[in-house]
C-alpha positions as CSV (number, residue, x, y, z in Angstrom):
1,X,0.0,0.0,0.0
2,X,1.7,3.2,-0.9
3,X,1.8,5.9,1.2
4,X,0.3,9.9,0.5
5,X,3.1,11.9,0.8
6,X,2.0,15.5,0.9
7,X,4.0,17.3,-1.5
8,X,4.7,20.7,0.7
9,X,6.6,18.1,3.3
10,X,8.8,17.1,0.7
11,X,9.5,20.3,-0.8
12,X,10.3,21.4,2.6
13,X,12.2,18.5,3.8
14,X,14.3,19.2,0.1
15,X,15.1,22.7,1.5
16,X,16.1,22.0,4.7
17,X,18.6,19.5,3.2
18,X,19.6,22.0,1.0
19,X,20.2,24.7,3.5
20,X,22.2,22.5,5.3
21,X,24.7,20.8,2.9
22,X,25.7,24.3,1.7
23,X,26.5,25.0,5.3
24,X,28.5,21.7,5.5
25,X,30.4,22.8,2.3
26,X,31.7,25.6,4.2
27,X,31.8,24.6,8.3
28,X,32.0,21.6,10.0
29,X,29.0,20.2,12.1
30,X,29.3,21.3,15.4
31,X,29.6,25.1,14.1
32,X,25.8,24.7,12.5
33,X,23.5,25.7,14.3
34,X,19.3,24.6,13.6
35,X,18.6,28.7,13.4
36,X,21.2,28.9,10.3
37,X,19.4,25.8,8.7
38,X,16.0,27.5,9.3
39,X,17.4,30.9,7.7
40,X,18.8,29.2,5.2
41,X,16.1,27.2,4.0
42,X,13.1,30.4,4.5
43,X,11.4,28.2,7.4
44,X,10.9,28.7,11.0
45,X,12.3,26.3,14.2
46,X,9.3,25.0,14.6
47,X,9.2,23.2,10.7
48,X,12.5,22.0,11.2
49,X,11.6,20.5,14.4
50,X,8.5,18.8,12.4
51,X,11.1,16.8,10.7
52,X,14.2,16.5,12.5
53,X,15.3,16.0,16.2
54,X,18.2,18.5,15.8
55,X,21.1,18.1,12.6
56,X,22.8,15.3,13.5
57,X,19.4,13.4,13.4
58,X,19.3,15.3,10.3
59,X,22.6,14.4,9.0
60,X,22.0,10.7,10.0
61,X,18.8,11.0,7.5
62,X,20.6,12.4,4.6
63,X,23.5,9.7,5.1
64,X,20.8,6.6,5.3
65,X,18.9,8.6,2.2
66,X,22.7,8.4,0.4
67,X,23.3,4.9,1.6
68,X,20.3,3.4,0.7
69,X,20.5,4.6,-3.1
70,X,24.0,3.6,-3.5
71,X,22.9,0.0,-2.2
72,X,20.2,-0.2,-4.4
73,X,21.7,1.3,-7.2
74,X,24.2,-1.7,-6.7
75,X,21.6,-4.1,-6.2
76,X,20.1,-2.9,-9.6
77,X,23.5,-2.9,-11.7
78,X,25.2,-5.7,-10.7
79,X,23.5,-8.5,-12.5
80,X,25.2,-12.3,-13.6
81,X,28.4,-11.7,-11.2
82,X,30.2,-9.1,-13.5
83,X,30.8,-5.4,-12.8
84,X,30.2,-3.6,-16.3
85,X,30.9,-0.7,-18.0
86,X,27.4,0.5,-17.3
87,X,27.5,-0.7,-14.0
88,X,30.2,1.9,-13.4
89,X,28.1,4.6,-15.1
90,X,25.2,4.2,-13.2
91,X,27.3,4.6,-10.0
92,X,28.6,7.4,-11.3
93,X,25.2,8.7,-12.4
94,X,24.0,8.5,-9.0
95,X,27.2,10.5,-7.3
96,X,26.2,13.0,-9.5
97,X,22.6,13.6,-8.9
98,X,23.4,13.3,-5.2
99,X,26.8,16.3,-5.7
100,X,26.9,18.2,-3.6
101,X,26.3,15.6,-0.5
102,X,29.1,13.6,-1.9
103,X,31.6,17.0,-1.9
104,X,30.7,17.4,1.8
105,X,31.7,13.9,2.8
106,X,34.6,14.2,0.6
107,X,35.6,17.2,1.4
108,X,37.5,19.5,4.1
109,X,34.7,19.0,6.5
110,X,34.0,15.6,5.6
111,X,32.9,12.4,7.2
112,X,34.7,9.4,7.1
113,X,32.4,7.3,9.1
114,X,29.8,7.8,6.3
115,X,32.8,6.9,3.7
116,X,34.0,4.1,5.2
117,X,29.7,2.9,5.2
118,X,29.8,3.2,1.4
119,X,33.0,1.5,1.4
120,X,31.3,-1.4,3.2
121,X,28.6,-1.6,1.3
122,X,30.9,-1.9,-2.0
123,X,33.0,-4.7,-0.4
124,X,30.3,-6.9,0.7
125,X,28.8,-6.5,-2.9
126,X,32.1,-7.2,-4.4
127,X,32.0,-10.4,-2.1
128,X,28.4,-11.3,-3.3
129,X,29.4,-10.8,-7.1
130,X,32.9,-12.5,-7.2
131,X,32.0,-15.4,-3.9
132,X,32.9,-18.4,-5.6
133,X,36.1,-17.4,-6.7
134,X,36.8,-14.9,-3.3
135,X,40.0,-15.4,-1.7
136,X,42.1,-13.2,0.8
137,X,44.2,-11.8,-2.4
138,X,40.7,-9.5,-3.4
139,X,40.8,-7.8,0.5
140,X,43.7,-6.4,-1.0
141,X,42.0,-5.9,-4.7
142,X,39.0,-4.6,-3.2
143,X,41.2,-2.2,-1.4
144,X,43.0,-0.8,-3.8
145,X,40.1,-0.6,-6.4
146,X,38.1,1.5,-3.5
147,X,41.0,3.7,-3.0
148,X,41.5,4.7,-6.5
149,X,37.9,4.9,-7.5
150,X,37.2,7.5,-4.6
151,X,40.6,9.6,-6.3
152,X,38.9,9.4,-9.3
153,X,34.9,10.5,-8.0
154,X,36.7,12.9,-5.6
155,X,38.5,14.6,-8.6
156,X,35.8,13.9,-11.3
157,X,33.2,15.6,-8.4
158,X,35.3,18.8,-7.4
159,X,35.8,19.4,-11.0
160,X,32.4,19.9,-11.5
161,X,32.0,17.3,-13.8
162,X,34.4,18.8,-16.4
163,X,33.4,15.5,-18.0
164,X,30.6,13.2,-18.5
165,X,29.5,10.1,-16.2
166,X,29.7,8.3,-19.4
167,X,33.4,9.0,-19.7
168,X,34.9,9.2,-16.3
169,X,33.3,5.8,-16.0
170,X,35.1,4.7,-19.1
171,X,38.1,5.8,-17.7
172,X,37.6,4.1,-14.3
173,X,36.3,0.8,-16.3
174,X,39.8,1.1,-18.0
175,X,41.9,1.6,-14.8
176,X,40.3,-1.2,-13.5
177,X,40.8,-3.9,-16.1
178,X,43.9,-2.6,-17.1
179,X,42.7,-2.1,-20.3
């Protein structure tokens, strides 16, 4: 049964994200303060309050929101134990429609509990897709895949997409079958 979602909550809900990952881009946590979200986003305490306990309830939301997509956008791609070209696009499709969240938890006020989340998610789906030949040798794969993947987003992402998903993804396809 779906639910009614009343469209004024989510157009709400979208700017007091909004407000709030532009203050990330340019403070840490601690320093924001609900009032800046509020002024930001053109609401009043009580709203926010509506729909969040305080930001890190808030932040917690936008990182299981981010989380969730990524897993399903995996779940979606990765098909008959192989890791395509257009599996890579589509990852990279989705880091781009979600930017400027990805910039904050890459960035100089970043997170690195919420990276090393999407990190486990990729691992254990790398260990789905590749289990019947997994040994201890693809730890170390895995490892050094994640590692220069998240170079290459980080760069791709903070170049404002200079390039196309369709390409950075080719590029990253390349790197990673050394081809």
């Amino acid at each position: 049964m779906k639910k009614n979602i009343d469209h004024r909550v989510v157009v709400t809900e979208k700017w007091i994200k909004k407000a709030f990952i532009d203050l990330l881009m340019v403070k840490p946590i601690y320093c924001i303060k609900v009032k800046e979200v509020c002024e930001n986003a053109g609401i009043n305490r009580g709203t926010f309050y509506l729909h969040y306990k305080d930001i890190y309830d808030l932040l917690d939301k936008l990182k299981d929101e981010l989380l969730e997509g990524f897993n399903q956008t995996l779940m979606e791609q990765i098909r008959h134990n192989e890791i395509t070209l257009s599996t890579i696009e589509h990852i990279f499709h989705y880091f781009k429609e979600n930017r400027d969240f990805c910039i904050v938890i890459l960035g100089e006020h970043g997170n690195t509990k919420i990276l090393t989340e999407f990190l486990e998610i990729g691992k254990k789906k790398y260990k789905e897709t590749y289990s019947q030949e997994y040994n201890e040798f693809m730890d170390y794969q895995y490892q050094f895949i994640s590692a220069g993947c998240l170079g290459v987003l980080k760069q791709w992402l903070f170049d404002e997409n200079q390039i196309s998903e369709e390409e950075i993804a080719k590029i990253v396809y390349r790197l990673i079958n050394g081809k």
